[in-house]
N, C-alpha and C positions, 0 to 999 in steps of 0.2 A: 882492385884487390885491397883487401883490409889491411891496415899494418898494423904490423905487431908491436905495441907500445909497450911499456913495462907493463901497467895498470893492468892492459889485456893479458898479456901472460900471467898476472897476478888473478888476475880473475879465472883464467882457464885452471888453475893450478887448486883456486878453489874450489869450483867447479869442481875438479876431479876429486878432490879429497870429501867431500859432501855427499860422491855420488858412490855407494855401494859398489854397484853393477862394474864400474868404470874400476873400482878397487878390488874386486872376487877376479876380474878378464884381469888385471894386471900381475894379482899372484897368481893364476892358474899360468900363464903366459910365462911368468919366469920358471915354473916346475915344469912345465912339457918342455921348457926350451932346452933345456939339458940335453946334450946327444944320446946319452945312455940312457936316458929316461924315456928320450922320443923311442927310440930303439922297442925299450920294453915293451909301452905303448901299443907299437906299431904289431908285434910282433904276438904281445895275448889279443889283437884285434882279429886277428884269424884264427886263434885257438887256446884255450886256457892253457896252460903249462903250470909243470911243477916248478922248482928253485934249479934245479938241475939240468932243464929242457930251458932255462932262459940264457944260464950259462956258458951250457954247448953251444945252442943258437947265436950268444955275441960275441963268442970267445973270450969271454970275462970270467975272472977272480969271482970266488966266492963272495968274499968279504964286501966288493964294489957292489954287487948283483943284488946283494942281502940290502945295502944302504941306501941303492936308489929305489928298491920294491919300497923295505918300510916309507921314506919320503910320497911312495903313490898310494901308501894304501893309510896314511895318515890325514891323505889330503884325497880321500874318498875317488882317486882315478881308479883304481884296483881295488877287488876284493877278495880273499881267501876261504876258501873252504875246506874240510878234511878230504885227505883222499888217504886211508888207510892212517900211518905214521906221517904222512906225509902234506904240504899245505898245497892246494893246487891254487895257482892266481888267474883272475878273468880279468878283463876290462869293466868298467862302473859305467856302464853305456847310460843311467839316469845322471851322472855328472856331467858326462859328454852334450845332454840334451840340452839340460843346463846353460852350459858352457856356447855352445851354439846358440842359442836362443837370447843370449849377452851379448855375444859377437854381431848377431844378424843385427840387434838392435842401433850398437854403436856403431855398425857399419852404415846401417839406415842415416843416420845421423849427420856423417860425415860427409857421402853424399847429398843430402839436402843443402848444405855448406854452398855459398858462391864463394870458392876462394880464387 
């Protein structure tokens, strides 16, 4: 097993910072990590909903409901369309693919690893 020298941590560290992919998986991973957020998430992945039907569904405040949607649909996880006066939210299933397709990759990776 390798040890982990400073040098080597300084170099993974740059490693990471150089690498895109390694930086897009690290902010998507802190926005889905939010409980309310996974919640939303989880919950327009079976059916769009309006602002109302996310609320009932988590037993959440407006105001929390309203602040983690904007945060998902800033960062392209959700997206909004009209439904009458009203916004209905989906899941961004082309971010999701995305998002997978980074993951598989750094997973490839860390498996190849003799650690």
């Amino acid at each position: 097993m390798e040890e982990l020298t400073k040098n080597k941590i300084k170099d993974i560290k740059k490693e990471f910072k150089n690498n895109t992919s390694y930086k897009y998986l690290q902010e998507c991973m802190e926005i889905i990590g939010n409980e309310d957020r996974f919640l939303i998430l989880d919950l327009l992945n079976k059916k769009p909903c309006l602002l109302s039907d996310i609320e009932k569904s988590l037993n959440r405040n407006q105001p929390s409901i309203s602040h983690h949607v904007r945060i998902l649909e800033e960062h392209n996880f959700i997206h909004s369309s009209k439904k009458g006066k009203f916004k209905e939210y989906s899941i961004s299933r082309e971010k999701f693919v995305k998002l997978l397709n980074i993951w598989n990759e750094w997973f490839h990776v860390i498996r190849s690893k003799n650690y």
